[in-house]
MIGUMI-679050 format. One record per atom (N, C-alpha, C): residue in one letter; atom name; residue number from 0; chain; x, y, z. Coordinates in Angstrom, 2 decimals, m for minus. Atoms other than C-alpha are relative to their C-alpha. Layout:
REM residues N
   res   atom     n   chain        c1        c2        c3
     a     CA   NUM       A         X         Y         Z
...
//
This chain:
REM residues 81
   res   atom     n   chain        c1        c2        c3
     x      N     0       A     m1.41      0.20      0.26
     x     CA     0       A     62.86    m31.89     41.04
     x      C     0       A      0.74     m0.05      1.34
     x      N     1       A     m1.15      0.22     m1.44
     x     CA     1       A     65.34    m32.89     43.78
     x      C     1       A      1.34      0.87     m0.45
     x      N     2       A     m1.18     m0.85      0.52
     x     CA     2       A     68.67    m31.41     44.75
     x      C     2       A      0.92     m0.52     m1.01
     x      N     3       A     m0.95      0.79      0.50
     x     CA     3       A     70.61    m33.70     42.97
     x      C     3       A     m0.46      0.22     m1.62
     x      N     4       A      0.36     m0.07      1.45
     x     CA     4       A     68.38    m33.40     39.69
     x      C     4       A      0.15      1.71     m0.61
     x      N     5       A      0.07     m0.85     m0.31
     x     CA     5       A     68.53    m29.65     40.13
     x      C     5       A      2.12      0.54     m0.39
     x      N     6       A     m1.23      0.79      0.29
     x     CA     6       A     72.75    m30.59     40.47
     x      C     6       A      0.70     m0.04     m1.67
     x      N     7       A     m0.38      0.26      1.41
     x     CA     7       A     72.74    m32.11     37.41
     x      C     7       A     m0.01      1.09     m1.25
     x      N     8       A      0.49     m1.36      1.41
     x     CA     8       A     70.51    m29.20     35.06
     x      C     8       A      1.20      1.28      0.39
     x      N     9       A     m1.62     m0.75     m0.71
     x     CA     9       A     73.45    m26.91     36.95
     x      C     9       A      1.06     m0.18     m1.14
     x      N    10       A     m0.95      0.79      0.69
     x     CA    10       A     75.89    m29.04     35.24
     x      C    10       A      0.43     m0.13     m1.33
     x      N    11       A      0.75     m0.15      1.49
     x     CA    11       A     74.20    m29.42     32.10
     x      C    11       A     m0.05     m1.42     m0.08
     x      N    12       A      0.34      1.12      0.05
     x     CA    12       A     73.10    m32.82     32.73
     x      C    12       A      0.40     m1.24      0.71
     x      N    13       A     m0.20      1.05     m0.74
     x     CA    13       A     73.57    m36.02     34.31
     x      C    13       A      1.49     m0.77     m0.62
     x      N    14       A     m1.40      0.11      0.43
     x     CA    14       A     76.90    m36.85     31.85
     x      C    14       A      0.76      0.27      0.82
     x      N    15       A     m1.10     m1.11     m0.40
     x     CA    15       A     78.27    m33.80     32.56
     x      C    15       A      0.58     m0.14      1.60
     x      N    16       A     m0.67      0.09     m1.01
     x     CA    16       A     78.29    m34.28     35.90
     x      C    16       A      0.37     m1.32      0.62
     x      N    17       A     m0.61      1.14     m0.70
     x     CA    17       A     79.12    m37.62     36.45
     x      C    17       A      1.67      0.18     m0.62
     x      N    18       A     m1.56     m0.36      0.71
     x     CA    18       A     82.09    m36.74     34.28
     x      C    18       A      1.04      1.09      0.99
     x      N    19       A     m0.54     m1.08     m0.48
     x     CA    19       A     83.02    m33.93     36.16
     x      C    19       A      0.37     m0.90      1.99
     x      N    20       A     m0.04      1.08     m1.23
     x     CA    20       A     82.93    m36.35     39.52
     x      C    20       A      0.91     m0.88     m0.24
     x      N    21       A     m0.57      0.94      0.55
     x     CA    21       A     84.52    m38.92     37.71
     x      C    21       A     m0.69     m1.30      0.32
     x      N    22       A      1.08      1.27     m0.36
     x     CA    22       A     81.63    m41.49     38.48
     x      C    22       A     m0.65     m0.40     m1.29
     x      N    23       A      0.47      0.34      0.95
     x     CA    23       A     79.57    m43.13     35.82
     x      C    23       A     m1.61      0.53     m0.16
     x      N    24       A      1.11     m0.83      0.21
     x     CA    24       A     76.43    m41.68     34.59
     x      C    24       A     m1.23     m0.82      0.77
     x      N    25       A      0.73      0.90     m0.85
     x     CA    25       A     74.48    m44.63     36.17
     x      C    25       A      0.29      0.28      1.67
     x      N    26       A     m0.13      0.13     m1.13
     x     CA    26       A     76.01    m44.28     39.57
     x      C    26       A     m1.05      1.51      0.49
     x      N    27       A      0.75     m1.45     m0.03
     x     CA    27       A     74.35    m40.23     39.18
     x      C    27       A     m1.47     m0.27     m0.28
     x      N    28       A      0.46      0.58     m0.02
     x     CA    28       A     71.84    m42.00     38.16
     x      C    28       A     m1.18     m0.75      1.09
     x      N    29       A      0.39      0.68     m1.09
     x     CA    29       A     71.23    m44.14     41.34
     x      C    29       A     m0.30      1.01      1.09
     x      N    30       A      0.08     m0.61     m1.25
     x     CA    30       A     71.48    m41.53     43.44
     x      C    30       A     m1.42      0.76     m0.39
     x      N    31       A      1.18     m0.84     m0.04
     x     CA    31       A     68.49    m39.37     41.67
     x      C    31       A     m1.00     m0.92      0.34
     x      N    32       A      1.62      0.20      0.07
     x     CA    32       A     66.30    m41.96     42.06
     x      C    32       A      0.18     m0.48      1.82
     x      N    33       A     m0.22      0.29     m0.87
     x     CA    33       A     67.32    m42.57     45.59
     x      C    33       A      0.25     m1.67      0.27
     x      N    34       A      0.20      1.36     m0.17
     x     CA    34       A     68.39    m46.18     45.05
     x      C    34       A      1.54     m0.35      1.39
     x      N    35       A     m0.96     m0.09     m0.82
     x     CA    35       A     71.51    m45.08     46.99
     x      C    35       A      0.82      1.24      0.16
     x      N    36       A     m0.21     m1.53     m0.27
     x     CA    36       A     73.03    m42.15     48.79
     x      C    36       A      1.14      0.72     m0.82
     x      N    37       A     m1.28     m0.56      0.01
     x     CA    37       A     75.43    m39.45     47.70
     x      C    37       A      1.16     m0.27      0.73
     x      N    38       A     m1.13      0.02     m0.70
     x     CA    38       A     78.59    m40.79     48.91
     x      C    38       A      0.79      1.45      0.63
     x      N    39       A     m0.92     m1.39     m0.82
     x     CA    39       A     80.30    m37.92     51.02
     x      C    39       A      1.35      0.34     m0.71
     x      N    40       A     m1.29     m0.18      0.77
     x     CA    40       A     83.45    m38.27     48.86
     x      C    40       A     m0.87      0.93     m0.89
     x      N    41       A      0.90     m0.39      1.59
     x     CA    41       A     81.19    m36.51     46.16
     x      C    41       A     m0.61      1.55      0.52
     x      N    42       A      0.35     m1.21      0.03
     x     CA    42       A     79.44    m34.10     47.88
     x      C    42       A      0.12      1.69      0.06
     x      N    43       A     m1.12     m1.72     m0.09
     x     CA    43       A     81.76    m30.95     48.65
     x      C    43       A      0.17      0.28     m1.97
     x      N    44       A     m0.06     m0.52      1.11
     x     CA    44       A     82.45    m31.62     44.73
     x      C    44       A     m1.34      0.48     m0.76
     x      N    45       A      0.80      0.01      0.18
     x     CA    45       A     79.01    m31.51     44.12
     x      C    45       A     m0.98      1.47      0.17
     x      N    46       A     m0.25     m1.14     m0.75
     x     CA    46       A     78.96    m28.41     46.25
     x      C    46       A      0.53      1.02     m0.72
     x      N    47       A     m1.13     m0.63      0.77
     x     CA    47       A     81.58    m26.92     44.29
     x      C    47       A     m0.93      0.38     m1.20
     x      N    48       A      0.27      0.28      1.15
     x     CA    48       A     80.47    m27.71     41.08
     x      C    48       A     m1.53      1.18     m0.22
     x      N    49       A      1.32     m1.41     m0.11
     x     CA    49       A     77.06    m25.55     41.60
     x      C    49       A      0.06      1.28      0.82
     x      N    50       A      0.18     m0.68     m0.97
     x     CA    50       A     78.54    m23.19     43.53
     x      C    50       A     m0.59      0.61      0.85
     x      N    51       A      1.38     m0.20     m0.56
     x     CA    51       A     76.53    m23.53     46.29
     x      C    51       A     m0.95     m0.14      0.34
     x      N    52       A      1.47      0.38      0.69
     x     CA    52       A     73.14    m24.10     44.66
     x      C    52       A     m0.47     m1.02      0.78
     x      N    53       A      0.09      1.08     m0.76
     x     CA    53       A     73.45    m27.53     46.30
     x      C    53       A      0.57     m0.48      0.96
     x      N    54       A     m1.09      0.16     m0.92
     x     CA    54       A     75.00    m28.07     49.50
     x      C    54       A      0.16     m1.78      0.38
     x      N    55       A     m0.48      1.46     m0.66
     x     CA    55       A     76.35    m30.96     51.44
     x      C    55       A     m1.00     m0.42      0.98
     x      N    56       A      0.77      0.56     m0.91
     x     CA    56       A     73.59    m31.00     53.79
     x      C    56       A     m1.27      0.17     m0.73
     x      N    57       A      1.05      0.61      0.82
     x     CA    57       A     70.94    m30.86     50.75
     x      C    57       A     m0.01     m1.32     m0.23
     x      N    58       A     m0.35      1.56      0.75
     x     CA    58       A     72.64    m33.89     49.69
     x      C    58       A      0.23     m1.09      1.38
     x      N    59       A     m0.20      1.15     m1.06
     x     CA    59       A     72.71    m35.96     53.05
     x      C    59       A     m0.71      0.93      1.06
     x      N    60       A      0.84     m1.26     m0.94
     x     CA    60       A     70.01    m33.72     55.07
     x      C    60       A      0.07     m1.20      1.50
     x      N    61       A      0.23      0.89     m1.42
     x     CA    61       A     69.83    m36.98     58.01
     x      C    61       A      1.57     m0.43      0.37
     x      N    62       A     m0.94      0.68     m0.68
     x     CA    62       A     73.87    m37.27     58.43
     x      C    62       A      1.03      1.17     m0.41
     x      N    63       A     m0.85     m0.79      0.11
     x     CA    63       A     75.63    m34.34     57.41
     x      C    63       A      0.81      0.70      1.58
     x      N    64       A     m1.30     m0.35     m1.09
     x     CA    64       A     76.88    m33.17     60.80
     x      C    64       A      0.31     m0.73      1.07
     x      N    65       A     m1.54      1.38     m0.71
     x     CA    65       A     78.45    m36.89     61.74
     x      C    65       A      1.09      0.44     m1.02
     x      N    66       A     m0.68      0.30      1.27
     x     CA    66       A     80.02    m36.37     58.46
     x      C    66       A      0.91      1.36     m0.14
     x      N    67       A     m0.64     m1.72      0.29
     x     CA    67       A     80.87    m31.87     58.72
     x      C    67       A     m0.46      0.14      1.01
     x      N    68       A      0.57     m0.61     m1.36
     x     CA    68       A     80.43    m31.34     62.22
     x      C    68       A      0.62      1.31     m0.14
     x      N    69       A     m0.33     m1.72      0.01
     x     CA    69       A     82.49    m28.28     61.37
     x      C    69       A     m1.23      1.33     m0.57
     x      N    70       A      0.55     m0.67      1.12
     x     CA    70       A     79.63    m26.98     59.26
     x      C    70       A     m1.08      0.40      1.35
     x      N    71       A      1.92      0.16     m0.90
     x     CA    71       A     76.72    m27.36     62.33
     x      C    71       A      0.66      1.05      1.32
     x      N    72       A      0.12     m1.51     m0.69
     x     CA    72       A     76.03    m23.56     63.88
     x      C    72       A      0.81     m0.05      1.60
     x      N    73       A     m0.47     m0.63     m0.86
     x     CA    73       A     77.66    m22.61     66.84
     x      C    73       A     m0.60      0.38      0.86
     x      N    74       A      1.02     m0.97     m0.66
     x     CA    74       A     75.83    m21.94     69.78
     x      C    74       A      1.09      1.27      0.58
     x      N    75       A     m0.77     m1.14     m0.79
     x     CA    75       A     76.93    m18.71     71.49
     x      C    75       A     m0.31     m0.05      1.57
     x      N    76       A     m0.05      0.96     m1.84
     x     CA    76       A     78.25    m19.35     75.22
     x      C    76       A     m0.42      1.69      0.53
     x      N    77       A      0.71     m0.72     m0.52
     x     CA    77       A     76.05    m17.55     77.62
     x      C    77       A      1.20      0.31      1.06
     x      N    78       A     m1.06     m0.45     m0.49
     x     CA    78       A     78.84    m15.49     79.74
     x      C    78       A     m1.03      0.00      1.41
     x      N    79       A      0.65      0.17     m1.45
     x     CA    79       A     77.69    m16.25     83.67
     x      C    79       A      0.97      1.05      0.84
     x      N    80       A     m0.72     m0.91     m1.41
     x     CA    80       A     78.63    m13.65     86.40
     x      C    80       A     m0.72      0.84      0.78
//
């Protein structure tokens, strides 16, 4: 099971959550089978919606921090003296 299918059983199904997105059950659809990505408009709700369960960088693991650079760790600055 992927995150997105994982997402959905969350949800209570692939309807539910295209409904809850406001996308069509096909477009939820496309994305489980990887015919095309989670749009980024989607994924924070997606996020939401499972609180959690599924993040934004489950759902776009190769571009999430062009997309939430706020989200990508922090190094800690080495204090020189």
């Amino acid at each position: 099971m992927n995150q997105l299918q994982s997402a959905c059983a969350i949800a209570g199904g692939q309807a539910a959550l295209s409904r809850q997105l406001g996308v069509t059950a096909a477009a939820v659809n496309q994305w489980i089978k990887g015919l095309r990505p989670v749009p980024p408009r989607h994924c924070v709700s997606i996020e939401l919606a499972t609180k959690g369960a599924v993040t934004r960088q489950d759902l776009r693991p190769n571009d999430w921090q062009l997309i939430w650079p706020e989200l990508t760790p922090k190094q800690k600055e080495v204090a020189h003296g």
